[in-house]
C-alpha positions in Angstrom: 7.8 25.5 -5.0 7.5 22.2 -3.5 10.9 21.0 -2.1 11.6 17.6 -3.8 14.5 16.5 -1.0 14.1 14.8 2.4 14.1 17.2 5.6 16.2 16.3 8.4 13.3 14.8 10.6 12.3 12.5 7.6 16.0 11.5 7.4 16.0 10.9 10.7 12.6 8.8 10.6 13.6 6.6 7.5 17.1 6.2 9.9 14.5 4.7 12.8 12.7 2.7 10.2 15.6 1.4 8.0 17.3 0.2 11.6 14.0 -1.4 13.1 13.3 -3.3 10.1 16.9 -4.5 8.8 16.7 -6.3 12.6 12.6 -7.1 12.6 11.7 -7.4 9.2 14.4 -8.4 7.1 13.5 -10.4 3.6 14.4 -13.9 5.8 11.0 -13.0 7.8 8.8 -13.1 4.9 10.6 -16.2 3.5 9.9 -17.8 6.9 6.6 -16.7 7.0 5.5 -17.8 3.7 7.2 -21.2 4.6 4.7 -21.3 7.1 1.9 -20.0 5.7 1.5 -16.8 7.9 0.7 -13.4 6.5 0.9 -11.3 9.3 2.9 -11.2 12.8 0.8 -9.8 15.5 4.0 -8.6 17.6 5.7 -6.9 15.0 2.7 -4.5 14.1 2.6 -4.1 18.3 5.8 -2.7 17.8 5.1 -0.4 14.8 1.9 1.0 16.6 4.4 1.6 19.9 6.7 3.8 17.8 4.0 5.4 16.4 3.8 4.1 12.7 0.2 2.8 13.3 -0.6 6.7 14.1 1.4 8.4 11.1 -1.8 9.7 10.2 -4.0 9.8 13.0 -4.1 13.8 15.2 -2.8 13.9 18.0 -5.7 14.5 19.5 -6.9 10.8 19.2 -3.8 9.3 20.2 -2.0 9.4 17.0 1.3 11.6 16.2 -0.1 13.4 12.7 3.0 13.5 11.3 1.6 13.6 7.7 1.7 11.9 4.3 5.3 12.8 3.2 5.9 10.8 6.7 3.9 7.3 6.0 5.5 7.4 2.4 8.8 7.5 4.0 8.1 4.6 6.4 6.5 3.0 3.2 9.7 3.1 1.5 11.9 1.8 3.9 9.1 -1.2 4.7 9.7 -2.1 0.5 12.8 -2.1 1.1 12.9 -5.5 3.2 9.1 -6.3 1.8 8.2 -6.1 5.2 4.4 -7.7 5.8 1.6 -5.4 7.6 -1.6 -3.7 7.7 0.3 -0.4 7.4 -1.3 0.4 4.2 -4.7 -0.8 4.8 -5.0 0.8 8.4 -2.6 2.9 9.0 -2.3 5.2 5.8 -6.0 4.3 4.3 -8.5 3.8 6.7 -7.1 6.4 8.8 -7.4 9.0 6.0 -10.9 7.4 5.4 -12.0 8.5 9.1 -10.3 11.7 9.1 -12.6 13.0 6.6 -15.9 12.5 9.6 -15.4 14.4 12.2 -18.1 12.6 14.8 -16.7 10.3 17.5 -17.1 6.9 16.4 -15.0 8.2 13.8 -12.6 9.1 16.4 -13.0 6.1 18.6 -12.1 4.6 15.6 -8.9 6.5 14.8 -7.5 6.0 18.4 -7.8 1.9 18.2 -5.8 2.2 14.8 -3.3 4.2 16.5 -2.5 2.2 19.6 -2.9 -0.9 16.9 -5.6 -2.4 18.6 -7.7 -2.0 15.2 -6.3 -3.3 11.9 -9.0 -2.3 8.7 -8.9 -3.7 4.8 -10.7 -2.2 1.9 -13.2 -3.9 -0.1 -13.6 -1.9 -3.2 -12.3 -4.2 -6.0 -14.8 -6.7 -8.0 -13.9 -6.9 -11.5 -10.1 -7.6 -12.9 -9.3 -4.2 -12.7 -9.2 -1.4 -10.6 -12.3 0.6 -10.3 -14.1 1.4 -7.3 -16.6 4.1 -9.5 -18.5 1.0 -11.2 -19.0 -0.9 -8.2 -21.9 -3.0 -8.1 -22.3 -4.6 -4.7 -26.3 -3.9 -4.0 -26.5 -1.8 -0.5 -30.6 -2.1 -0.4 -32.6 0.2 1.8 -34.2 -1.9 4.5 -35.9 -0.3 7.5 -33.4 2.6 9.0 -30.5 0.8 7.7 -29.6 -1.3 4.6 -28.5 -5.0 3.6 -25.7 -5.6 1.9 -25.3 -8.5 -1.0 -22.4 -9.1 -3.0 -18.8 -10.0 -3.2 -15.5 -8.5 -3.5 -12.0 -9.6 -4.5 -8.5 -8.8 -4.1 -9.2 -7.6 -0.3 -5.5 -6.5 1.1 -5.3 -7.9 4.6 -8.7 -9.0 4.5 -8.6 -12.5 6.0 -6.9 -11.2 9.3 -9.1 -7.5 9.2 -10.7 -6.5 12.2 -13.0 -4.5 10.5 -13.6 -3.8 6.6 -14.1 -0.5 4.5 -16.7 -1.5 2.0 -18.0 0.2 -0.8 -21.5 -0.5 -2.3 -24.2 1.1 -4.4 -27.3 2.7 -2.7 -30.2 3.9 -4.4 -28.5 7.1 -5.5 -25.2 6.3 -5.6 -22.2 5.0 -3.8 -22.1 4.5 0.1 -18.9 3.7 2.1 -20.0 1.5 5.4 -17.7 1.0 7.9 -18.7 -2.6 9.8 -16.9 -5.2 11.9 -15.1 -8.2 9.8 -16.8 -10.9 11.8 -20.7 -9.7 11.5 -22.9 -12.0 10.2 -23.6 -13.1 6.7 -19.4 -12.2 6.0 -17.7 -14.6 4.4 -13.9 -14.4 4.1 -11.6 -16.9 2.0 -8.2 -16.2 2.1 -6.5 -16.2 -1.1 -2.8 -17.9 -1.8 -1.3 -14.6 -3.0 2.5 -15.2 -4.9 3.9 -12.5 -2.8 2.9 -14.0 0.2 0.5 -10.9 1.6 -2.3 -11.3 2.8 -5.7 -11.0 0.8 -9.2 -12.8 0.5 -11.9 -12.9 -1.4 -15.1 -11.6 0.7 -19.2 -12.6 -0.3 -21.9 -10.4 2.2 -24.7 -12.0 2.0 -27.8 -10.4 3.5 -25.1 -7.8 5.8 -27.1 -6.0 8.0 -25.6 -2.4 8.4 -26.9 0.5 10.5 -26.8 4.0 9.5 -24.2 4.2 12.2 -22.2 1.6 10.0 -22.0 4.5 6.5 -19.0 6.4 6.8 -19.6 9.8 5.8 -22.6 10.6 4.0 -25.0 7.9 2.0 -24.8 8.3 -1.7 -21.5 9.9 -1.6 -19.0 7.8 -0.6 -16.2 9.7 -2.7 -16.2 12.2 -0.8 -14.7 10.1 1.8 -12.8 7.3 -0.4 -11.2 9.7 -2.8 -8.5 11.1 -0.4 -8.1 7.7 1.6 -7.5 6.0 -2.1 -5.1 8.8 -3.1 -3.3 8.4 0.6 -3.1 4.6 -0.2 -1.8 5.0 -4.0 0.9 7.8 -2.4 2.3 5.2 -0.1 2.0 2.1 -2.1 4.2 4.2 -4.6 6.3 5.1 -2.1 7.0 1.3 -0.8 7.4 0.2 -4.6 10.2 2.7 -4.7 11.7 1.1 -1.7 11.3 -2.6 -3.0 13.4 -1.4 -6.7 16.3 0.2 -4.0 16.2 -3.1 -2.4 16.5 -5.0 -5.0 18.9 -2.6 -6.7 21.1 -3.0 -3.8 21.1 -6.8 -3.8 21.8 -6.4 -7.6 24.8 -4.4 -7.3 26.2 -6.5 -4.4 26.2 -9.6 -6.8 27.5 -7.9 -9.3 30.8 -6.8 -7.2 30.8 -10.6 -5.7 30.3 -12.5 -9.6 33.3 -13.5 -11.2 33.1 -14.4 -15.2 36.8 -14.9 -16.5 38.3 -14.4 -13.0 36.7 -10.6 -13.4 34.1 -9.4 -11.4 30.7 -8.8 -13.6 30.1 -5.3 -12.0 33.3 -4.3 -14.3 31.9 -5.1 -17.6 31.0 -1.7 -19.1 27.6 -2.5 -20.4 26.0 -3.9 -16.8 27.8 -0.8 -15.5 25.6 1.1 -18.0 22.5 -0.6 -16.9 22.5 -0.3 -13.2 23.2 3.1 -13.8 20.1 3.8 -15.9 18.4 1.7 -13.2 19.4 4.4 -10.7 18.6 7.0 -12.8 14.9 6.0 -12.8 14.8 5.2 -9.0 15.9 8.5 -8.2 13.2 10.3 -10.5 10.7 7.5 -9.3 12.0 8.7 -5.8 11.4 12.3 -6.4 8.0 12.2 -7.9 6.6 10.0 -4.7 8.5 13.2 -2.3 5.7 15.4 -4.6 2.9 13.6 -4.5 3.8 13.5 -0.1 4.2 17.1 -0.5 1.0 18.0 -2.7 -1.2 15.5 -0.3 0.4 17.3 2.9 0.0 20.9 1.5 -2.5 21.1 -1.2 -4.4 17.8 -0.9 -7.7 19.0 -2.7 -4.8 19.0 -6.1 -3.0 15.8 -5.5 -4.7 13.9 -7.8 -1.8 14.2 -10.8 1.2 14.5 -8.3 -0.3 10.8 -7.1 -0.8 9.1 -10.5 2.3 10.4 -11.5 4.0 8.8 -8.7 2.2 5.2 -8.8 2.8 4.7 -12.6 6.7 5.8 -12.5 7.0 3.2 -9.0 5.1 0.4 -11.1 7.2 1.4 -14.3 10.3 1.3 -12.0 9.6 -1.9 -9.2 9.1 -4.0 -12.7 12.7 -2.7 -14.4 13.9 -3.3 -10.9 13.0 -6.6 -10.5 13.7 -7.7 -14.2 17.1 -6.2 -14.4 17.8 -7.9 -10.9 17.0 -11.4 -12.5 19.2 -10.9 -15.6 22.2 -9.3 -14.1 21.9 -12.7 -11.6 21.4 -15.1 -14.3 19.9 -18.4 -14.1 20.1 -18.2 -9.9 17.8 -15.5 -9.8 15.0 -17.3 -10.7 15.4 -20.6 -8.0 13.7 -20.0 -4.6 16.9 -19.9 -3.0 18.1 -16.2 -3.9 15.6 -13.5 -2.7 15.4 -11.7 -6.0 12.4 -13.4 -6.8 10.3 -12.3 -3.6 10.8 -8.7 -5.3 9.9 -9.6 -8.5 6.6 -11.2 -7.3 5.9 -8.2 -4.8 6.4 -6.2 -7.8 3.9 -7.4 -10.0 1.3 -7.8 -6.8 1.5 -4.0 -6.0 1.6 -3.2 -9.8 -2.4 -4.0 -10.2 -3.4 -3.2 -6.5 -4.9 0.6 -5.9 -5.1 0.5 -9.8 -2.3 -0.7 -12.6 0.5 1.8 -15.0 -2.4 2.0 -17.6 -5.4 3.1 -15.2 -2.5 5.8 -13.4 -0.9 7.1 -16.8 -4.5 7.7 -18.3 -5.3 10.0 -15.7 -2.2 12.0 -16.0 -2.8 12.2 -20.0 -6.4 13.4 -19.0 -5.5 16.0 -16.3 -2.6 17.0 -18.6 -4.9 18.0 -21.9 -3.7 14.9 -23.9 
């Protein structure tokens, strides 16, 4: 039976994070770094990568610690908890599970820069409005020994500041995952103004040339390779969504205890007692469902797949009562600029649609469940 608590070296690591990013990366970083207009602090992810966050996922054997996916979710959760800005995600949790599936030595090469953070990655999957990297389009043509790519992709994560790009386009019998450099020519990246201040672009290939050394695992079967990296990526984005509704939970209940209406403070009026406490009801579920899907990808990752959409739709269902019971339990303040309630709120809604939305998670758990 899968044990749905923390052990006492994932205490200890959400101890580490919770203390490196209350001091680093508290929610005044990203306020001063949207005020001027950066989306990602070079130093900061040095540090990460030092303490071995960039490697979570990455064997020890190329430089990495392999500490598993239970581990990245819990360093995802406490980095929701001060919306802290980075290519964890992307690189550290995605791509790296994307090249642990290939087992030759660029792929390893490649693993060891992500680990020492000299390499960040972004996916390029999404092109419609939705989520759906099995009707992609982008046109991968056979040309010589290699292929030219043409197309264009949206709602890249940390894809204006990339050093290299996972990209997924359609060969002649299928899908093909190519792993190529963000700067190579015929790339064009424009950054998009995201409302929760992350970083994300819009990215056209137009005549791409990639090698056969540039496919990432086998040509035509790209799944096989972006399946578990996807899974990985939905795991920890569930996990830092969790993090973001305790934060703003906790800055919820503090104004409630500070509030005063009739010289009484708010937090003792029975019915927003009853309301933050249905709010941590569902956080701790939330919380126990993203330890499962952690466990499942660590133990029995070839049957993750419900334990994973279970764990994204409750986060999304959560991060958005979060965020909207945090705005109506401050009132009127909680919607001006100058109380941080609204950075959660628009985190929220940003990570509700990314790695696919509730609807597009809670379908697939109807499916796998017979419904």
């Amino acid at each position: 039976m899968t044990k749905l608590v923390m052990t006492e070296e994932e205490t200890m690591l959400a101890d580490m994070a919770r203390g490196y990013l209350d001091g680093a990366m508290p929610v005044s970083k990203l306020r001063e770094m949207r005020d001027a207009g950066s989306t990602h602090n070079a130093a900061t992810w040095k540090e990460m990568a030092d303490m071995g966050w960039a490697g979570v996922l990455v064997p020890e054997s190329a430089g990495g610690s392999g500490m598993g996916f239970a581990a990245a979710n819990v360093i995802a959760h406490e980095m929701g908890k001060t919306l802290a800005v980075s290519p964890f995600l992307s690189s550290a949790v995605i791509a790296a599970t994307a090249l642990r599936q290939v087992s030759d030595a660029r792929a390893q090469s490649a693993l060891a820069k992500i680990a020492s953070g000299e390499a960040t990655y972004a996916l390029a999957v999404d092109e419609g409005i939705k989520f759906n990297p099995e009707s992609a389009q982008m046109d991968a043509r056979g040309d010589g020994n290699g292929f030219r790519l043409n197309g264009k992709k949206q709602f890249v994560v940390d894809g204006a500041m990339a050093d290299r790009l996972l990209v997924l386009a359609r060969t002649s019998d299928g899908l093909t995952l190519f792993d190529i450099p963000a700067d190579r020519a015929g790339i064009d990246r424009e950054k998009s103004n995201m409302i929760d201040a992350r970083d994300v672009a819009r990215i056209t290939f137009e005549d791409v040339e990639a090698t056969g050394e540039d496919v990432l695992g086998a040509v035509d079967s790209a799944m096989d390779v972006l399946r578990p990296a996807l899974q990985a990526g939905q795991a920890a984005l569930a996990a830092e969504m969790a993090g973001l509704s305790a934060g703003a939970f906790a800055m919820t209940v503090e104004y409630l205890k500070e509030r005063k209406q009739f010289g009484v403070e708010i937090g003792k009026f029975q019915a927003l007692q009853h309301r933050a406490a249905h709010l941590w009801c569902e956080i701790e579920v939330t919380s126990s469902a993203i330890l499962n899907a952690g466990r499942m990808l660590d133990e029995d990752p070839e049957n993750a797949e419900l334990a994973v959409s279970l764990a994204k739709a409750r986060a999304t269902e959560t991060a958005i009562l979060a965020v909207q019971e945090g705005l109506q339990m401050h009132g009127g303040i909680g919607m001006t600029d100058a109380f941080d309630m609204g950075f959660y709120m628009k985190r929220a809604r940003v990570s509700a649609e990314w790695l696919g939305d509730y609807s597009y998670h809670a379908e697939k758990v109807a499916n796998m469940r017979g419904f």
